[in-house]
C-alpha positions as CSV (number, residue, x, y, z in Angstrom):
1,X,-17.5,-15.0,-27.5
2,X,-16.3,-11.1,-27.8
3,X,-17.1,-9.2,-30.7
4,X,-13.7,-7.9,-30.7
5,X,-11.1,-6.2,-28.3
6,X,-11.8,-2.9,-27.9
7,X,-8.5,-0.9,-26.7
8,X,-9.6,2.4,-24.5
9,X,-6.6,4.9,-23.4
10,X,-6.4,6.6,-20.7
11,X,-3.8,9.2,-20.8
12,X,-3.2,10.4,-17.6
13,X,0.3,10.5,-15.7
14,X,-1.4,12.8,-12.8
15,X,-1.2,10.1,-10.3
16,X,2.7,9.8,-10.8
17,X,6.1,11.4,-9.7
18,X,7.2,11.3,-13.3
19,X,4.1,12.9,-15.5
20,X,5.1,11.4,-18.8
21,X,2.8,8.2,-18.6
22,X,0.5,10.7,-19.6
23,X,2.2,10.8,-23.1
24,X,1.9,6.9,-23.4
25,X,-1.5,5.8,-25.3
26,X,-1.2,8.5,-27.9
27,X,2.6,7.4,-28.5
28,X,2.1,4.0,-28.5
29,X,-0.9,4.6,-30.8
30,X,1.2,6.5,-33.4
31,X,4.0,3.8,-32.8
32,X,5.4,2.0,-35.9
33,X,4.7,-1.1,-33.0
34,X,1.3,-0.5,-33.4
35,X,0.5,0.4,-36.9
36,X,1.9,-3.1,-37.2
37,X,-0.9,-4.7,-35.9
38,X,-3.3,-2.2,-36.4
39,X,-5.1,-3.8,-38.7
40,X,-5.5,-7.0,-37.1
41,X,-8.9,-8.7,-37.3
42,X,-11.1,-8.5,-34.3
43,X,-9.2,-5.5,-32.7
44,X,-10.3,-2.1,-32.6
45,X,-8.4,1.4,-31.1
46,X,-12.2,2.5,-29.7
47,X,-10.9,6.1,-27.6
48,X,-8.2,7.6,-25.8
49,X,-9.5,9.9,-22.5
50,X,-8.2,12.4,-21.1
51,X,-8.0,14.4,-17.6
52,X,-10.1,17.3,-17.8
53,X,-7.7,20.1,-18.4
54,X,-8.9,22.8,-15.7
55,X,-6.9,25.4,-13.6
56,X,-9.8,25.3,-11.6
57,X,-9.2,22.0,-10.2
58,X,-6.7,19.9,-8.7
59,X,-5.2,17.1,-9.6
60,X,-6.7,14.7,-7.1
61,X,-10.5,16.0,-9.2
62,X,-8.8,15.4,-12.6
63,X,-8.2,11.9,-11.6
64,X,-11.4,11.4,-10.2
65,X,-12.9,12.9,-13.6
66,X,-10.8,10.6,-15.6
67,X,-11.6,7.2,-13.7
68,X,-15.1,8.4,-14.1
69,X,-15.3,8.5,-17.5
70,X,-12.9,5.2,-17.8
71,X,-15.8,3.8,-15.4
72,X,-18.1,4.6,-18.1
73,X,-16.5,4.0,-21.4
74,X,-15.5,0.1,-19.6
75,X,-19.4,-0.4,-19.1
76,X,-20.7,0.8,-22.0
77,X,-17.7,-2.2,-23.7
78,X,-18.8,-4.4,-21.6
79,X,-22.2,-4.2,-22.5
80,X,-21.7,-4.3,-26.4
81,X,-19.9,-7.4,-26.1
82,X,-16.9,-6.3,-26.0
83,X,-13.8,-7.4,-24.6
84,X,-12.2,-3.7,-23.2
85,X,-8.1,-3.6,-23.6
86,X,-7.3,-0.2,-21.5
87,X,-3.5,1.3,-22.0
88,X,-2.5,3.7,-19.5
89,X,-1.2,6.0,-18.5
90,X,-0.5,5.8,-14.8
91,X,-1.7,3.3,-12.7
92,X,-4.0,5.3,-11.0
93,X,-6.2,4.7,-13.8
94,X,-7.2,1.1,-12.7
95,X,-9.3,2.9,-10.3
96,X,-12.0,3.3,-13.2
97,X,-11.2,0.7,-15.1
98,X,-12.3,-1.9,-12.5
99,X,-14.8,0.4,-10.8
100,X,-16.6,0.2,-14.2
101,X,-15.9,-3.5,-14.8
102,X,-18.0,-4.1,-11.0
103,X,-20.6,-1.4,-11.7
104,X,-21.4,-3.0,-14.8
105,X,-21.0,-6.3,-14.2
106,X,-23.2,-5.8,-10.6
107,X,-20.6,-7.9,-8.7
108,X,-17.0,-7.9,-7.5
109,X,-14.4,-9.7,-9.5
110,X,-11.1,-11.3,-9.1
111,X,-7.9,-9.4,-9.9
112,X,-4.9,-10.6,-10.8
113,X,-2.1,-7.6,-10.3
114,X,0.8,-7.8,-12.0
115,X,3.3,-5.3,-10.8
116,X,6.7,-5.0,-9.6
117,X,5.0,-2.4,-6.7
118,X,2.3,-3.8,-4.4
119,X,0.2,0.2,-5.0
120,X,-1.6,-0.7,-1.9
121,X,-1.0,2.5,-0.3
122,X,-3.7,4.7,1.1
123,X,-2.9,8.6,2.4
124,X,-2.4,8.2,5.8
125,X,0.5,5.2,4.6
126,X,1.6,6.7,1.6
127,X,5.3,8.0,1.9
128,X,5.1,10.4,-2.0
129,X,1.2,11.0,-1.9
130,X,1.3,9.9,-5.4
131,X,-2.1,8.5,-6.3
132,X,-0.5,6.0,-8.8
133,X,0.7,4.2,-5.5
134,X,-2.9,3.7,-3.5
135,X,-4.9,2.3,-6.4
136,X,-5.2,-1.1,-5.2
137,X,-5.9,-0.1,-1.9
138,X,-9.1,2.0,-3.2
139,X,-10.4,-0.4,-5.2
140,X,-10.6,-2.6,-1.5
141,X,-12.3,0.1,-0.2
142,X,-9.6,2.6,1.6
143,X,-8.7,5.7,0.6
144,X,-10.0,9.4,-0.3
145,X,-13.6,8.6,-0.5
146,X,-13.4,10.9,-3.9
147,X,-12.1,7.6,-5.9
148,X,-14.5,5.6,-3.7
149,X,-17.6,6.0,-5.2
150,X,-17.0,5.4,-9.1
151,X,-18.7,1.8,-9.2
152,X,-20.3,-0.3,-6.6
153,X,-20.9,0.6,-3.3
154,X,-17.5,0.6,-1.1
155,X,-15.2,-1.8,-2.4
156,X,-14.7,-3.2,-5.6
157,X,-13.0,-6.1,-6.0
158,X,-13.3,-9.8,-4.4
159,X,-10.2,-9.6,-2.3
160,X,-10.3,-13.8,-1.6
161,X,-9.7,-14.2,-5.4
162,X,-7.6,-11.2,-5.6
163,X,-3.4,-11.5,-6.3
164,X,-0.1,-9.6,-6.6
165,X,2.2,-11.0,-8.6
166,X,5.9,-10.3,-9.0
167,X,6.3,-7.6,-6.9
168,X,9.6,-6.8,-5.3
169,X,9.9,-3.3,-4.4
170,X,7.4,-2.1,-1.7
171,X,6.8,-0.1,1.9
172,X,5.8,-2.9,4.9
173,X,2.6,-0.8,5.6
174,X,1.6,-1.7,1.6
175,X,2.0,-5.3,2.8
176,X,0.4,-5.7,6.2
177,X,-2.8,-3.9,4.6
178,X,-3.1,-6.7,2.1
179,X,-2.7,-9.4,4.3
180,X,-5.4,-7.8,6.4
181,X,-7.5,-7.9,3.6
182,X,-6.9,-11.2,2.4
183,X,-4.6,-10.8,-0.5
184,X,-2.3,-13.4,-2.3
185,X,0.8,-11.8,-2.2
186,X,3.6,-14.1,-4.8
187,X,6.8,-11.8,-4.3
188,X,9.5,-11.7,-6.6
189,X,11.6,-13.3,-4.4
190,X,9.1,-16.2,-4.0
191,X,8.8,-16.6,-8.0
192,X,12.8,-17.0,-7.7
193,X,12.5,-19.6,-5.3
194,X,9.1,-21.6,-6.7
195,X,9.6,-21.1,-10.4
196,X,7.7,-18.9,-12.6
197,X,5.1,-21.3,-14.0
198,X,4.3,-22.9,-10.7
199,X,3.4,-19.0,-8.7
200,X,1.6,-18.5,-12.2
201,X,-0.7,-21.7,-12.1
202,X,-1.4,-20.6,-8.4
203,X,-2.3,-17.1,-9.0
204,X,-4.2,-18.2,-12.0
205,X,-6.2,-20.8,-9.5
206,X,-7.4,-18.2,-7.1
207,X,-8.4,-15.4,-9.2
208,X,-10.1,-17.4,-11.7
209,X,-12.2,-19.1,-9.2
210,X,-13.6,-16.0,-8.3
211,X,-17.9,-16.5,-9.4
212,X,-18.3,-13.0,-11.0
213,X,-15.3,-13.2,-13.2
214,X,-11.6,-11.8,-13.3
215,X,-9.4,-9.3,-15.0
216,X,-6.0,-8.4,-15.2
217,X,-4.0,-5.5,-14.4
218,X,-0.4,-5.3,-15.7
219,X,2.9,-2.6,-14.8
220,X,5.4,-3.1,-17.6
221,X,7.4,-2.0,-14.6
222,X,7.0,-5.6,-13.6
223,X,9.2,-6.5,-16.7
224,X,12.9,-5.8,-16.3
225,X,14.5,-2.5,-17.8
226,X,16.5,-4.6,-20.1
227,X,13.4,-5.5,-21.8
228,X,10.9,-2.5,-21.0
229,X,12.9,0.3,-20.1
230,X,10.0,2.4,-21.1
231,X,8.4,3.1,-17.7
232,X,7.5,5.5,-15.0
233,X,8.9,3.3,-11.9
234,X,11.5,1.1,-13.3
235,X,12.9,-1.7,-11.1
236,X,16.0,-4.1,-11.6
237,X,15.9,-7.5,-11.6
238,X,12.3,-8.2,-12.8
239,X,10.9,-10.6,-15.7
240,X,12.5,-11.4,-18.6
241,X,10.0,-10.3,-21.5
242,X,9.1,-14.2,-22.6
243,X,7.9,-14.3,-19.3
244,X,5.1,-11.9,-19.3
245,X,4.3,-12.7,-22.7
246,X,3.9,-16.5,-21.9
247,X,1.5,-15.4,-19.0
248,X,-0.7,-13.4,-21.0
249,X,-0.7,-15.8,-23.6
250,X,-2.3,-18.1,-20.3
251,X,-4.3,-15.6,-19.0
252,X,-6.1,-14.8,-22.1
253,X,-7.1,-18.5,-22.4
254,X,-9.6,-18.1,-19.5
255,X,-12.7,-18.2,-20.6
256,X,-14.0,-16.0,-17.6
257,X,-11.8,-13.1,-18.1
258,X,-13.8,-9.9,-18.4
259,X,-11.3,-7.4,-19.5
260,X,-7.3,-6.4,-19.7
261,X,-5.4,-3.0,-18.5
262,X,-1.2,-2.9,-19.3
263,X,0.0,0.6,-18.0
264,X,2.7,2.7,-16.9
265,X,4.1,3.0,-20.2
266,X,6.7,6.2,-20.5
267,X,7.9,7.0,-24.2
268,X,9.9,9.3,-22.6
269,X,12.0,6.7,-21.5
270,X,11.7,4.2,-24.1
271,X,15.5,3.3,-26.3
272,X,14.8,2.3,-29.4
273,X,11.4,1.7,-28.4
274,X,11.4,-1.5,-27.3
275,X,8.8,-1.1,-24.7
276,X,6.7,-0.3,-27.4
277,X,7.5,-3.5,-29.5
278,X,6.9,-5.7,-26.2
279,X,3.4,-3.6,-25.8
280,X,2.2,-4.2,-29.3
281,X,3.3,-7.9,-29.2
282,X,1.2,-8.5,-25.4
283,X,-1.6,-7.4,-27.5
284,X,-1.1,-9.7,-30.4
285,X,-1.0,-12.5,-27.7
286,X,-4.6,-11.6,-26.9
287,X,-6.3,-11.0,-29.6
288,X,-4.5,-14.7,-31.1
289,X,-6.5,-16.0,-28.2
290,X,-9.2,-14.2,-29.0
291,X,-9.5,-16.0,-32.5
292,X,-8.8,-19.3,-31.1
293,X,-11.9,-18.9,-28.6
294,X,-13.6,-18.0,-31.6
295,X,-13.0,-20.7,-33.3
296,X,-13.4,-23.3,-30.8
297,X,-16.7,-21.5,-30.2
């Protein structure tokens, strides 16, 4: 049993075309969405990081500054008890958050990415050079050797027990890398053909089977703009927002899930801040599960 769920930011939009992820822990944390539940038992707002602010070095460094310290501040959770919640910023910043979660944990876990882009880029692939793109690939063990060396030696994550889910805009290169590597790849064309539930019960099978744990990475860009239209690479035609919250409400049942990361969001682009409400909501689903594990302890 957790202590609590401890949320860590990590404001950084540096790995992105459009910089305002940067913006989105501090907004969401100032959000009417969350002073809602801010008060909720069992959850805590521990820090918000930032990318050194230096002339001196370049973007590419500030991201590998960041990840470190995300790196750290996941560890030093994990090893209160904690269950760590990170809100991003770009998705460059799973980099460190699962880099920490391996280092820590002394053993590669399962992922289950949920994303309406595959991010499996590495530089010699990438068609934007935006960092934000390649994350997946580097936790595998590809890419500038800079955001390679945060946790364990060369990769870190158990590609066998490793999925994508949902995604439905991407470059073939992204793909054929995966495959290489072993990935589950559930399109969202293949959810539209199988059914939701049924490409959620198999992604939940394989990453939960994985012996060192798993974790959970989620785009809001993987919801459709209708519901989330609040972020930095939004795509039509993606999951309604009962969708995403009736997964989470799954995922966080598992009793070998070692942490949580939901990212990309862009106040910038946020009406009537409904991206914000869906945010604060995901996180409501997870800490009820929390309390329910606690009292079934």
């Amino acid at each position: 049993m957790h202590k609590r769920v401890r949320i860590i930011g990590a404001a950084s939009g540096l790995g992105a075309q459009d910089q305002a992820c940067a913006d989105g822990p501090v907004a969401f944390h100032h959000s009417q969405a969350w002073q809602r539940i801010a008060h909720r038992a069992g959850l805590d707002w521990g820090q918000t990081l930032f990318a050194p602010d230096s002339p001196a070095n370049s973007p590419l460094q500030r991201i590998v500054a960041l990840c470190a310290d995300l790196a750290d501040a996941l560890a030093e959770a994990l090893h209160a008890g904690d269950f760590p919640l990170v809100i991003g910023g770009d998705h460059s910043v799973a980099i460190g958050t699962w880099s920490g979660v391996a280092r820590q944990r002394g053993v590669r876990p399962g992922l289950l990415w949920i994303d309406a882009h595959l991010d499996s880029h590495t530089p010699a692939t990438s068609y934007s050079g935006a960092v934000h793109g390649m994350p997946l690939a580097c936790l595998l063990g590809q890419g500038d050797k800079r955001l390679l060396a945060i946790g364990l030696p060369g990769g870190q994550l158990d590609a066998a027990h490793c999925v994508v889910l949902g995604p439905r805009s991407y470059e073939p290169e992204e793909l054929a890398f995966l495959q290489r590597q072993g990935v589950r790849v559930i399109s969202g064309e293949e959810i539209a053909a199988r059914g939701f539930l049924s490409c959620l019960d198999e992604a939940l099978a394989i990453v939960t089977a994985a012996p060192g744990g798993f974790g959970v990475t989620l785009d809001l860009d993987v919801v459709d703009p209708r519901w989330a239209p609040g972020v930095g690479s939004p795509e039509p035609d993606g999951w309604a927002a009962v969708e995403v919250i009736a997964a989470i409400a799954q995922l966080a049942q598992q009793p070998n899930l070692l942490a949580m990361e939901i990212v990309e969001y862009n106040p910038d682009r946020d009406r009537h801040a409904d991206t914000a409400r869906l945010l604060a909501e995901l996180i409501e689903q997870l800490v009820e599960a929390w309390h329910a594990a606690g009292e079934g302890a």
